[in-house]
C-alpha positions in Angstrom: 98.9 81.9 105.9 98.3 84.2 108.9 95.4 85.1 110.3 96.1 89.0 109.4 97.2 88.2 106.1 93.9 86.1 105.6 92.3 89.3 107.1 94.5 92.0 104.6 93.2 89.9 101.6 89.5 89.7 102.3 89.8 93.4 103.1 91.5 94.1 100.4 89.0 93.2 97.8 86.1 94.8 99.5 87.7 97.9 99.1 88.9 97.3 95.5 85.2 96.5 94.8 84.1 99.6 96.5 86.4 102.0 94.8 86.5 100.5 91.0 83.6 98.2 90.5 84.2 95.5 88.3 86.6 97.6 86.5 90.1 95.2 85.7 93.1 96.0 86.0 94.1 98.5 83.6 90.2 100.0 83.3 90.7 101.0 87.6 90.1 104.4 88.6 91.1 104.4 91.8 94.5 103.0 93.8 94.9 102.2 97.4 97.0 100.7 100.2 96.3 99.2 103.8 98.7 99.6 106.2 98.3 97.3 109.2 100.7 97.0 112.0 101.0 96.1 115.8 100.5 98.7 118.6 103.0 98.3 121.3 105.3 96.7 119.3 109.1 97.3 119.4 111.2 99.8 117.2 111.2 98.2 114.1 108.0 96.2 113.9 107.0 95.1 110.6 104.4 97.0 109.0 101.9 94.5 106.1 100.3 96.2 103.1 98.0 95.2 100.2 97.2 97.5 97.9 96.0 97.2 94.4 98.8 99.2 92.6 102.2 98.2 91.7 105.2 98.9 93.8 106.5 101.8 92.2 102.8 103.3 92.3 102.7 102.3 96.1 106.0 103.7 97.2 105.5 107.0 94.9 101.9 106.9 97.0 103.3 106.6 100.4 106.2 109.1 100.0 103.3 111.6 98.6 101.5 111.7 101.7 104.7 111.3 103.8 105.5 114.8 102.7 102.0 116.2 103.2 102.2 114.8 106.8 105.3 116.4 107.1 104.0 120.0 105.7 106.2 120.0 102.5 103.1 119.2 100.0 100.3 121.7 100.1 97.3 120.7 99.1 95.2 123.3 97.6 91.9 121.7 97.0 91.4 121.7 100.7 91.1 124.7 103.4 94.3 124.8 105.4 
């Protein structure tokens, strides 16, 4: 196992424990994902995640804020 991975997975349960607690599985309140990557990498570098959420939970995550970045999600608990 890599270094990075190693790295994604310690991380990874630091923030689980910060966001939920001891809560299990099905008793968590809050989701996440960590996106690490390379910078100066070529087109098409691979991008790692750990999250604590399925896939379909992470990819309906990541194209959420994918359209806020992209102005086509407003969000109206903040001031814009």
């Amino acid at each position: 196992m890599s270094a990075t991975r190693q790295y994604m997975r310690a991380m990874a349960e630091g923030i689980d424990k910060s966001l939920n607690g001891d809560a299990k599985k099905g008793e968590r309140e809050n989701g996440f994902i960590l996106l690490v990557f390379p910078f100066n990498a070529s087109d098409g570098a691979k991008v790692n995640y750990v999250s604590n959420t399925s896939r379909e939970d992470t990819v309906a995550a990541l194209k959420e804020i994918v359209a806020r970045f992209e102005g086509r999600v407003v969000d109206h608990e903040t001031k814009q």
